[in-house]
ROSEPA-364458 format. One record per residue: x, y, z of N, C-alpha, C in turn; residue number from 1; residue in one letter. Coordinates in Angstrom, 3 decimals. Layout:
residues N
- n_east/n_north/n_up/ca_east/ca_north/ca_up/c_east/c_north/c_up/nr/rest
- X/Y/Z/X/Y/Z/X/Y/Z/NUM/A .
...
END
This chain:
residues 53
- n_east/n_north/n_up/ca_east/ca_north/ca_up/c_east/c_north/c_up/nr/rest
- -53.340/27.343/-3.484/-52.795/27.270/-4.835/-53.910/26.909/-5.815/1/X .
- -53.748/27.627/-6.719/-54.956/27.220/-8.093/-54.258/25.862/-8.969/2/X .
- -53.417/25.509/-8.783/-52.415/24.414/-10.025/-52.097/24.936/-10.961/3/X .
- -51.296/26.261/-11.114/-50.655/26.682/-11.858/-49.492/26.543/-12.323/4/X .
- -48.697/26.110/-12.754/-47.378/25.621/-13.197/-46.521/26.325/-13.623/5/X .
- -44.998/25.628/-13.772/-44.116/27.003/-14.316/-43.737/26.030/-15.757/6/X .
- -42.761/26.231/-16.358/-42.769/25.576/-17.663/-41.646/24.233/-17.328/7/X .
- -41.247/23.742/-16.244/-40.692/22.878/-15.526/-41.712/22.256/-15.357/8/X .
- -42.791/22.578/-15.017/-43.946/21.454/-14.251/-44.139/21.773/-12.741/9/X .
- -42.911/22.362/-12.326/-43.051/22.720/-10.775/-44.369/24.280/-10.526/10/X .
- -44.891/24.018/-9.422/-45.655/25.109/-8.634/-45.201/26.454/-9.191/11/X .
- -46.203/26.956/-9.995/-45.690/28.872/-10.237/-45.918/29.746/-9.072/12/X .
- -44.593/30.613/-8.821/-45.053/31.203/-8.015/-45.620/32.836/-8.341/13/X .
- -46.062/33.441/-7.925/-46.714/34.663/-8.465/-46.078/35.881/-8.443/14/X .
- -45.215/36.111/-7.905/-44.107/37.195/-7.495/-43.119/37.119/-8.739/15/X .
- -43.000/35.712/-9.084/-41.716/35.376/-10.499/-42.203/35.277/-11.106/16/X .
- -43.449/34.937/-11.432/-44.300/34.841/-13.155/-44.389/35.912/-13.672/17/X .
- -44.715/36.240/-14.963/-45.270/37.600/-15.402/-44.903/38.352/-14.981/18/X .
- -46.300/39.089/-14.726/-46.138/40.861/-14.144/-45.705/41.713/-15.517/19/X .
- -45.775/42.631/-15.087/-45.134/44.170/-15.725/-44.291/44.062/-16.851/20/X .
- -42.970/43.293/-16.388/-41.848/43.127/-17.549/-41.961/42.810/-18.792/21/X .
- -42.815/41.187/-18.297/-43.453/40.308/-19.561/-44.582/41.619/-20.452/22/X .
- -45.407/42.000/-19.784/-46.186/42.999/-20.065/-46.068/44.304/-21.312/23/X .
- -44.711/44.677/-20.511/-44.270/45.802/-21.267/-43.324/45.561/-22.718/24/X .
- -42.308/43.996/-22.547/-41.938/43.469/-23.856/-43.179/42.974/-24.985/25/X .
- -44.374/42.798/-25.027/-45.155/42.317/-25.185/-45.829/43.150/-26.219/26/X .
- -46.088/44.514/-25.475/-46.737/45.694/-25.915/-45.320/46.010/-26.883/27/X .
- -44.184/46.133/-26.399/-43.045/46.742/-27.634/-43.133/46.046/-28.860/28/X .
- -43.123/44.648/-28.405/-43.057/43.612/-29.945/-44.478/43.823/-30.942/29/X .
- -45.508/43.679/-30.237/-46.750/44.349/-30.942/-46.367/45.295/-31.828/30/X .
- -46.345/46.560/-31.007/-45.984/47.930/-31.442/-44.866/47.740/-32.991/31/X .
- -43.998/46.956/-32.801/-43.151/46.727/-33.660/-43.506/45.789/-34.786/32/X .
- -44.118/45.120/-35.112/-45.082/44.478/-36.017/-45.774/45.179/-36.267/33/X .
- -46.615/45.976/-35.479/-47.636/46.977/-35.989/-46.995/47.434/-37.341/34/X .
- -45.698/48.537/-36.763/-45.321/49.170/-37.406/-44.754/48.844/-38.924/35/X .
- -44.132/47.344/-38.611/-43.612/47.084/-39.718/-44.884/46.620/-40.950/36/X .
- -45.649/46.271/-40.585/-46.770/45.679/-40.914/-47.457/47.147/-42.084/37/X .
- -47.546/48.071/-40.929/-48.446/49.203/-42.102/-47.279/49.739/-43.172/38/X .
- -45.753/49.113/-42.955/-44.840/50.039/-43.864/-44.959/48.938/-44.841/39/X .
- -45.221/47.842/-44.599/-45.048/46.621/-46.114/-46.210/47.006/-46.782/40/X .
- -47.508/47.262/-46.166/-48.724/48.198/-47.021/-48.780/49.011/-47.623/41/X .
- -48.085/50.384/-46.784/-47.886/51.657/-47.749/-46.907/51.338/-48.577/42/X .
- -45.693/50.606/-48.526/-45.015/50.638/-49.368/-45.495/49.712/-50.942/43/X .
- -46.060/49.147/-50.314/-47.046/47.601/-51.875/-48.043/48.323/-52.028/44/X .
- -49.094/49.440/-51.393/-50.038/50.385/-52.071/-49.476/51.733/-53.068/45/X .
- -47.922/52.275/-52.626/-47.293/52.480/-53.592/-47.107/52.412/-54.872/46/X .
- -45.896/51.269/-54.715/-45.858/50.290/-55.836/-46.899/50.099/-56.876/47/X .
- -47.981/49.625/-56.325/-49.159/49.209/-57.038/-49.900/50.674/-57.960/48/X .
- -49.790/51.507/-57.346/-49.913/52.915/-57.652/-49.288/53.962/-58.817/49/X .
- -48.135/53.832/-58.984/-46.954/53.757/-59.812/-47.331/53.264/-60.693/50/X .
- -47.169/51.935/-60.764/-47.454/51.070/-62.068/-48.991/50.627/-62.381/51/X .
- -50.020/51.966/-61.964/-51.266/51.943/-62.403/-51.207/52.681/-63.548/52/X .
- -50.411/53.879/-63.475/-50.280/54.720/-64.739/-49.366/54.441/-65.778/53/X .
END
């Protein structure tokens, strides 16, 4: 064992931690901030655009 822990304090085991699942929600939530992230930009570089003229 390296002393890895679970969020109890007890021994993590490696088969139930992580892996893949955690992995792949991880990458979606990113992805999803990403996205929302460049639409609050284009949409306020817009805006800003508009009321240049």
């Amino acid at each position: 064992m390296d002393g890895t822990v679970d969020r109890h304090g007890h021994p993590a085991i490696k088969r139930k931690s992580g892996g893949w699942l955690i992995g792949s929600l991880l990458l979606g939530v990113c992805a999803r901030l990403r996205s929302q992230a460049l639409s609050v930009s284009l949409s306020l570089y817009i805006y800003h655009l508009i009321y240049l003229f």
